[in-house]
N, C-alpha and C positions, 0 to 999 in steps of 0.2 A: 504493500500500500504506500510505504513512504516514497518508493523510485519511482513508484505509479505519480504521485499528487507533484513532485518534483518535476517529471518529465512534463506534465499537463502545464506548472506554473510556468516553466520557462518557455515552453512554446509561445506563449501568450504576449502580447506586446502590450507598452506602456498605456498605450494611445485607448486601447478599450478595457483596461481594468479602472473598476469603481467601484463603491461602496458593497452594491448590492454583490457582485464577486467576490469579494470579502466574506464577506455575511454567507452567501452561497456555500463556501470550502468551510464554514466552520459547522455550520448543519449536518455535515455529513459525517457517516459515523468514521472519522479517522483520529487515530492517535494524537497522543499529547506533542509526540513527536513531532508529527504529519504538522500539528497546530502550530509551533514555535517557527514550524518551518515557511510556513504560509506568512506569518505576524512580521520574518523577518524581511521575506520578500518584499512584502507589501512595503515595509517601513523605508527599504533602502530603496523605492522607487518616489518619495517623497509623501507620502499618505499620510493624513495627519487623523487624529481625532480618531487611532483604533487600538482596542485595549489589549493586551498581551494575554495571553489563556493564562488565566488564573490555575494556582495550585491551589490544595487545600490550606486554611490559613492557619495560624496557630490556635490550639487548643488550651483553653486555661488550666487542665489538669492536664499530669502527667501522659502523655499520650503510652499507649498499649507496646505499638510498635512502629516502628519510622524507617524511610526508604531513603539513602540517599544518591544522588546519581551527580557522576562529573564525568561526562565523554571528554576527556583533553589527554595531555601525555604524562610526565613522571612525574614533573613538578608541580603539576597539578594535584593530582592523586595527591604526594605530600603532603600538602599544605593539607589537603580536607584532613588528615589524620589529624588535626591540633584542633579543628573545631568541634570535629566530631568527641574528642577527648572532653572537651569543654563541654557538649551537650552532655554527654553519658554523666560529667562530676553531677550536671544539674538535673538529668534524670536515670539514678542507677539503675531504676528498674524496667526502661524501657530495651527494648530489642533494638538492635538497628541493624542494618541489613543495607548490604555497598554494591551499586550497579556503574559499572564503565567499563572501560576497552579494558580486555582482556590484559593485554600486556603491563600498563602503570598496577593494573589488579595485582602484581604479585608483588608486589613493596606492603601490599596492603596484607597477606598473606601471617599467621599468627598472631593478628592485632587482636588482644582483649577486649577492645572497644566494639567491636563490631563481629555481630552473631555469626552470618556468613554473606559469602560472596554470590551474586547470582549471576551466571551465565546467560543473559539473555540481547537478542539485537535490539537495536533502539527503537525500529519501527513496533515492539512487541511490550513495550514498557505498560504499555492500556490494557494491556490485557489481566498486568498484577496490581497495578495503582490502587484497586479496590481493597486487597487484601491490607491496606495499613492504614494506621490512624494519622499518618501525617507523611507527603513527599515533599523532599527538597530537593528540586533542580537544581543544583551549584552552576551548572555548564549556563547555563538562560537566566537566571533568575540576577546574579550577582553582575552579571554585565551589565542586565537593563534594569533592574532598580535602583544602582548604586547614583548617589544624586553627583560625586564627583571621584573623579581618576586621581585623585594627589594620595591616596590616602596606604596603607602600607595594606597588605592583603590582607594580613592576619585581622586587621581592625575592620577591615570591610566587609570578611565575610562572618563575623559575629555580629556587627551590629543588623546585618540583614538575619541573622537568626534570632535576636535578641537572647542569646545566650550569653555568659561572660565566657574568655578566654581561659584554658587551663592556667596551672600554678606556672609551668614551666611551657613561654611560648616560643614552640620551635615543631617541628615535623615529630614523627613517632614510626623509627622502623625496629622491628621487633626480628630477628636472626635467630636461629636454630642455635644450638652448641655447636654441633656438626657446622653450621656455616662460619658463626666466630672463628673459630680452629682453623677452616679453610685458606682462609685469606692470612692469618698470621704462619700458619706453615708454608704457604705459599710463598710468599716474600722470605721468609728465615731460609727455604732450600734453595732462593736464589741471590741469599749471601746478602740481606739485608740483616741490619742488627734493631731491634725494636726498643732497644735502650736509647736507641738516639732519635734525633725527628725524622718524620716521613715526611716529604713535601709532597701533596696531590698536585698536577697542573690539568684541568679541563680546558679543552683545547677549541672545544666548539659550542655554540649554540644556534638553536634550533633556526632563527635569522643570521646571515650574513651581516648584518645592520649591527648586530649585537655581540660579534667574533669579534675577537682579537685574532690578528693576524696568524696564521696556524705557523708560517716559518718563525716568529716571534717566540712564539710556545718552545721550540723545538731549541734554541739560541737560548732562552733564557735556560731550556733542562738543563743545556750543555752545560751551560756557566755554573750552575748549581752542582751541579756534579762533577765537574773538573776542581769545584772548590770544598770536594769530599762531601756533598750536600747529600740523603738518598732521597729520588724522588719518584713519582708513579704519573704517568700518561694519561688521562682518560681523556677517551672519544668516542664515538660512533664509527667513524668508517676506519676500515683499513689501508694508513696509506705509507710505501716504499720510506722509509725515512730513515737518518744517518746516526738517530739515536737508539737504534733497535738494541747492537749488540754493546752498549756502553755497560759497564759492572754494576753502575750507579742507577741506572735509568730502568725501572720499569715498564715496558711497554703493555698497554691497557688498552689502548684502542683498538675497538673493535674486537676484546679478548674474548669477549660472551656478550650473547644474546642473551642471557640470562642477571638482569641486572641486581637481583638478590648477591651473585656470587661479586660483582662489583660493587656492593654496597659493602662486604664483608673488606675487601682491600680501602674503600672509603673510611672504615672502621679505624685502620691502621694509622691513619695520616693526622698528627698534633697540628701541620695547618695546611688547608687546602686556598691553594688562588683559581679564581674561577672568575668567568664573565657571567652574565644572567642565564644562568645553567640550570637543572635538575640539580646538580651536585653541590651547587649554591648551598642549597637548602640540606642536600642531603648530608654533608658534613655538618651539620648540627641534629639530624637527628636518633643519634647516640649519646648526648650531650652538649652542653655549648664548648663548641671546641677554635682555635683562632681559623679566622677566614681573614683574605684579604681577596678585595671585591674588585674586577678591573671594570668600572662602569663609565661609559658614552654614554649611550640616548637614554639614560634612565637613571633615577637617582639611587644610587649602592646606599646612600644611610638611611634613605626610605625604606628601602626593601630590606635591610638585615637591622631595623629599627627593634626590634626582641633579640640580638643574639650581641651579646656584652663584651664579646671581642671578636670584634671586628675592624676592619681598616679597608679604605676606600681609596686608588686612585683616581681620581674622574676625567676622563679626555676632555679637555680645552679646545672645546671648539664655539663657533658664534652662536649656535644653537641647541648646544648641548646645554642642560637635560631634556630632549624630548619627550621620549618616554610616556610621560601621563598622558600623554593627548595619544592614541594609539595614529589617528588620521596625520601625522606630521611624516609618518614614515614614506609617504606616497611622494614626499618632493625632498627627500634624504639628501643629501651632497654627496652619492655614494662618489667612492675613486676607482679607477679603471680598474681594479684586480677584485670588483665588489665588496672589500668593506669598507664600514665608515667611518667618514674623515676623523669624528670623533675619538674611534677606538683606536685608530692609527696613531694617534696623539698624545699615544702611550707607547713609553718607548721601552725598551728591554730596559735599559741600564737603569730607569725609573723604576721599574719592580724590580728589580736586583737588588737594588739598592736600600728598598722598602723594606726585603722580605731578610736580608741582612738586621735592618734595625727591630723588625719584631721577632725575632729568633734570640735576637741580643738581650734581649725584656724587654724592650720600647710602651709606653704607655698607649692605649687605643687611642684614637683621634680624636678631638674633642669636635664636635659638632652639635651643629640645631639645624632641627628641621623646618622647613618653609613655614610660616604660620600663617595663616589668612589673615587680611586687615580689611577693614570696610569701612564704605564712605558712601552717603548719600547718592542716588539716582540722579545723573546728570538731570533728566528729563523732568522727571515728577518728585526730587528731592524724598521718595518713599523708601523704605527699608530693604533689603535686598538677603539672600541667601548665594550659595556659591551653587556654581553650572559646575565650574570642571579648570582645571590648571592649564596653563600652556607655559611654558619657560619658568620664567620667576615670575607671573604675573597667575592671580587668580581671576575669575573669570565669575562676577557675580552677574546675578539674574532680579530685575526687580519686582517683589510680590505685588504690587499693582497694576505695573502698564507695560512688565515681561519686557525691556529693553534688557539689553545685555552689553556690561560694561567693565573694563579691569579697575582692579582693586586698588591700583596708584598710577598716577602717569605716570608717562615712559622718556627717557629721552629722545628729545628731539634727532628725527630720523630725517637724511637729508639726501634725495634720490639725485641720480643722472640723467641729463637732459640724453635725448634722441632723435633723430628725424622720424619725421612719418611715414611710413610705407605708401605704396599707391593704394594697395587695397585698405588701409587705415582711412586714409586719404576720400575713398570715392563711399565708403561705409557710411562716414564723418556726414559728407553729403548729405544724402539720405536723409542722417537723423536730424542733420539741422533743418534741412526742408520740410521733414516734418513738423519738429520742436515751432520753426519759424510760423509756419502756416495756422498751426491749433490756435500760440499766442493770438497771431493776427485775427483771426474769428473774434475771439475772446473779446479782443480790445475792441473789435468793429475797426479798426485802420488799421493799414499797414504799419508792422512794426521796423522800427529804424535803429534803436541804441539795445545793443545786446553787451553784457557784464558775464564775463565767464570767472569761476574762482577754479584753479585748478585747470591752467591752460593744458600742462601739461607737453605734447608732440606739436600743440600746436592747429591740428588737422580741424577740429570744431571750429575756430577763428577764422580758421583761410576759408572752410567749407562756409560761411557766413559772409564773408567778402566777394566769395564767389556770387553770392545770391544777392546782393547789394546793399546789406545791411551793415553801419556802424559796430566793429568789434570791439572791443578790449580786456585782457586777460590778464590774471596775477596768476604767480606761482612761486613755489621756492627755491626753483632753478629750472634754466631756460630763457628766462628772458631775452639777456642781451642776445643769444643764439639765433631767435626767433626775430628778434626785432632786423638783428643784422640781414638773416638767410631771407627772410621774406618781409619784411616791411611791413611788420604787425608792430601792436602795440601793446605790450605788455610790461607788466610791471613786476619785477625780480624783487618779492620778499616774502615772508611768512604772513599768511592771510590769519595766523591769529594774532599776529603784534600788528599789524599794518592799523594807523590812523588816514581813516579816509579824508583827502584833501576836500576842501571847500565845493572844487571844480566836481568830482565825483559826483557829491551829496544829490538826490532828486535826479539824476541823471538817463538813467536809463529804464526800457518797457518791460527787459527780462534781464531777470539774473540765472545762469546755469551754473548748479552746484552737481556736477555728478562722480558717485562714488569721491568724495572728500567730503562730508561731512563725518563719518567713522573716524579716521584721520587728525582732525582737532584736538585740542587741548581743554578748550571753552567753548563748545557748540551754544553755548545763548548767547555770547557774544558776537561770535559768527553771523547767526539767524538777526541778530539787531544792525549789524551791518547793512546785511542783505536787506533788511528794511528802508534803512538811509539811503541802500544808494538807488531804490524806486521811486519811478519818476512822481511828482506830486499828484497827476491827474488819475494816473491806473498804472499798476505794471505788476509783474508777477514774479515769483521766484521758484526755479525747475530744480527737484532736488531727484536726485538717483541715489539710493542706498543700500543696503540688507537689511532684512525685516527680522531682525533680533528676537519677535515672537515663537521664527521657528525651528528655534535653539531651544527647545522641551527635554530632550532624553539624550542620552551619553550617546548613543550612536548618532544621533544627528551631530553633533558635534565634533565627533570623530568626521562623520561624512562631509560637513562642510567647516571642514577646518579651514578653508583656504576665506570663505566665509567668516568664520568668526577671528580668527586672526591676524590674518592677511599673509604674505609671505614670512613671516617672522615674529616672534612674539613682540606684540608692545606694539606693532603695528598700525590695530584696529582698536579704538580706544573706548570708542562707545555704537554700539550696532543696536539703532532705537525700533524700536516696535510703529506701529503705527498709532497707537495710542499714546506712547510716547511723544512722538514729535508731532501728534496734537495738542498736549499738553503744552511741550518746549514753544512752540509757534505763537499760543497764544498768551504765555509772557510776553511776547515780543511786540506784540500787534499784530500778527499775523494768523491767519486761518487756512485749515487745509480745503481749495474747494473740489477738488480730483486725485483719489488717489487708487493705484492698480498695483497688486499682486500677483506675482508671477510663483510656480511651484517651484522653481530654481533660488530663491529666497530673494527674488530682485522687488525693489520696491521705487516705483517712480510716483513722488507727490507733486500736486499745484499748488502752491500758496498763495496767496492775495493779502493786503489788507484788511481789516477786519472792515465792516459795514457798521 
């Protein structure tokens, strides 16, 4: 049934799915599965206003017995062992009962915590879901209820269970005798001594985005082990490499398909260095044991925020921590050999040199974590809550009029001028012929003084000279370019410091603001501008934005990350709703008289004078 409803959704084009289709696929008798799977579709084709299959919710007694399900891979699987531990302290006498892929299944293997494992495929979950008093989807539930991405897992996925956290928060693998013994015989018959450290090095994960360089790995074992270090390999594939037959060096990679028997050599290691790994996690759960974290696009004192020694080097790059935003990965900086810049900006001789000082006793790193800060709604000055992180910046959401705005401004961001393309150029056309024409109705005369803020290429100006209308446009770079190459008139400065000269004031029938109003620093003072410089008799002001309303759910925000933050965090400063900049408007004198919604989150308003 699930390849069956799968094959159906994607056949289907955007163009004629609608509510009732919606509604259609959930009538029918298909899986829980089937359902998530349809809610996602729908969501990432831009559908608003449709509600996720509900699980069972919580029970104020004890529940009997409870299901829990995470289809993901190792590190996943881990991590549930610590809430599930946290559930079972707060209900010892319920059953609980573990459903996901087979393979993370076997970490999970001799856990206390959980009665047994079930073998079943995803599409067949409805078939058992009856027999328990409570299911928790970990894999669906924790993605899309979680209100923000900044937050460390362990804390996100208890407060969505409203359980508290075990005593000790860290993963829970439980090893046979038989398996303990494995892994330390194993290494003592090949001449390692367990009296001294084991260094782990994990060599991949599961994104290239998230690797450190694998020749990097292989340079650092060396150095370790030419400097009497012992160390052990872990990876996934098996590849030719020059540290196989070293006395020192453990090779792991790829040694078993059986990751119990690589949990038992994980065992062995007082400190493991790893990127955002499975074995991140899995070296703490025997104990808290020292990890040192090699993190680019994600923040390492976020994620091993429970494990008390720890140490973090973080790649320095202009964008790094990405991470919390999942949607940033889509316009990465990868470098030709596909990893990222980020992780590249970790150098051997830097973890050499680290893993030197924590061997030596070096004290953990002292850090703090991001905190959120809040400040009043640009728009409607109301209270806000947090949407989701992007860089160093939070990303709150206002509980009145849903605009969406960061938590401090940013520094001033200062772009590069360009010429226009021909087809920018004949596009440009177009829209101002149109823009020009609407205005013109509006007023009843032909319109003559047009006020661009945010000239930007230029191409709206000329496309308006063309048509025989009075131009002029500001920017914060480009002017003299523009003025020079084609004989515009524009004025080179920051349209939020810019005091409009006398000559301006009452000047012109349109002002075009598009996509720059997000961009600001003071968007009411902007819009009070735009006021001044409308002519006294009538004139308008053409504002193009994104509609910050529909930033709702952590996937939307992933999905239109380029949306909410623009190319860069700090970017996008405030992305108002439409209720929003009805509000901001009419502080200023002004009212919105046209405004259009696009499903791509574009929002084009008319403003006028107020009557």
């Amino acid at each position: 049934m699930f390849r069956a409803t799968k094959a159906v959704l994607d056949d289907l084009r955007v163009d004629i799915l609608d509510g009732e289709i919606y509604q259609h696929f959930f009538r029918q008798n298909i899986t829980l599965v089937d359902k998530h799977y349809c809610y996602r579709f729908f969501l990432r084709r831009g559908f608003e206003d449709i509600t996720p299959p509900a699980l069972k919710h919580h029970e104020p007694i004890s529940p009997r017995n409870v299901l829990f399900m995470r289809w993901g891979g190792y590190g996943d699987a881990l991590l549930a062992t610590c809430l599930i531990k946290g559930y079972k302290e707060q209900y010892p006498d319920t059953l609980i009962d573990w459903v996901g892929l087979p393979q993370p299944g076997d970490l999970l293997l001799n856990n206390p915590d959980i009665d047994q494992q079930l073998i079943v495929l995803p599409h067949e979950i409805g078939l058992i879901m009856d027999q328990y008093d409570q299911v928790y989807d970990i894999t669906h539930s924790i993605e899309c209820n979680s209100e923000a991405t900044f937050i460390n897992p362990y804390d996100k996925i208890a407060s969505w269970l409203e359980t508290p956290l075990p005593k000790e928060v860290r993963p829970y693998l439980y090893l046979t005798k038989a398996e303990y013994c494995w892994g330390e015989k194993c290494l003592r018959d090949y001449g390692f001594s367990l009296d001294k450290d084991v260094i782990g090095i994990a060599i991949e994960s599961s994104s290239p985005r998230r690797t450190w360089p694998i020749e990097r790995s292989m340079d650092l074992a060396h150095r370790l082990a030419e400097a009497g270090r012992q160390v052990i390999l872990f990876g996934i594939y098996n590849r030719p490499s020059k540290v196989v037959d070293h006395k020192k060096i453990f090779n792991a990679i790829g040694f078993s398909q059986n990751m119990r028997v690589l949990a038992s050599l994980v065992n062995c290691c007082s400190l493991m260095i790893s990127p955002f790994t499975c074995y991140l996690h899995m070296s703490q759960a025997f104990g808290y044991k020292k990890l040192l974290i090699l993190a680019g696009p994600w923040d390492g004192h976020l994620e091993a925020k429970y494990y008390p020694y720890h140490w973090v080097i973080q790649g320095e790059y202009k964008c790094a921590p990405c991470f919390r935003l999942g949607g940033i990965y889509d316009k990465c900086e990868m470098s030709q050999d596909g990893f990222g810049l980020c992780m590249k900006a970790i150098s051997v001789d830097m973890v050499y040199t680290k893993v030197k000082e924590i061997l030596s006793g070096a004290s953990v790193d002292s850090y703090s974590l991001p905190q959120p800060t809040y400040r009043p709604c640009p728009a409607c000055r109301g209270a806000s809550t947090i949407l989701t992180a992007y860089g160093k910046y939070f990303y709150l959401k206002c509980k009145d009029c849903q605009s969406v705005f960061i938590n401090q401004l940013p520094d001033k961001v200062f772009y590069e001028y360009r010429n226009p393309t021909e087809d920018e150029l004949e596009l440009e056309y177009q829209d101002a012929n149109q823009i020009l024409n609407l205005i013109g109705e509006k007023l009843g005369q032909p319109l003559r003084r047009v006020f661009e803020i945010g000239a930007g290429t230029g191409a709206f100006l000329l496309a308006c000279r063309r048509l025989g209308r009075i131009a002029t446009g500001i920017d914060i770079v480009g002017g003299k370019e523009l003025n020079e190459k084609h004989n515009l008139d524009v004025i080179e400065t920051d349209f939020d410091v810019w005091q409009i000269p006398p000559e301006h004031k009452g000047r012109y029938q349109l002002v075009v603001m598009r996509f720059v109003l997000e961009h600001l620093n003071d968007p009411f003072s902007a819009l009070l501008k735009c006021n001044a410089l409308l002519s006294e008799a009538r004139g308008y002001v053409y504002v193009v934005t994104h509609d910050g309303s529909q930033l709702t759910r952590v996937q939307e925000v992933r999905k239109n990350s380029v949306m909410l933050g623009g190319n860069f965090p700090g970017e996008h400063i405030v992305i108002f709703s439409k209720a929003g900049l009805t509000k901001l408007a009419g502080q200023v004198g002004l009212e919105i008289v046209d405004c259009q919604i696009y499903p791509n989150g574009r929002m084009e308003a008319l403003l006028a004078r107020k009557t």
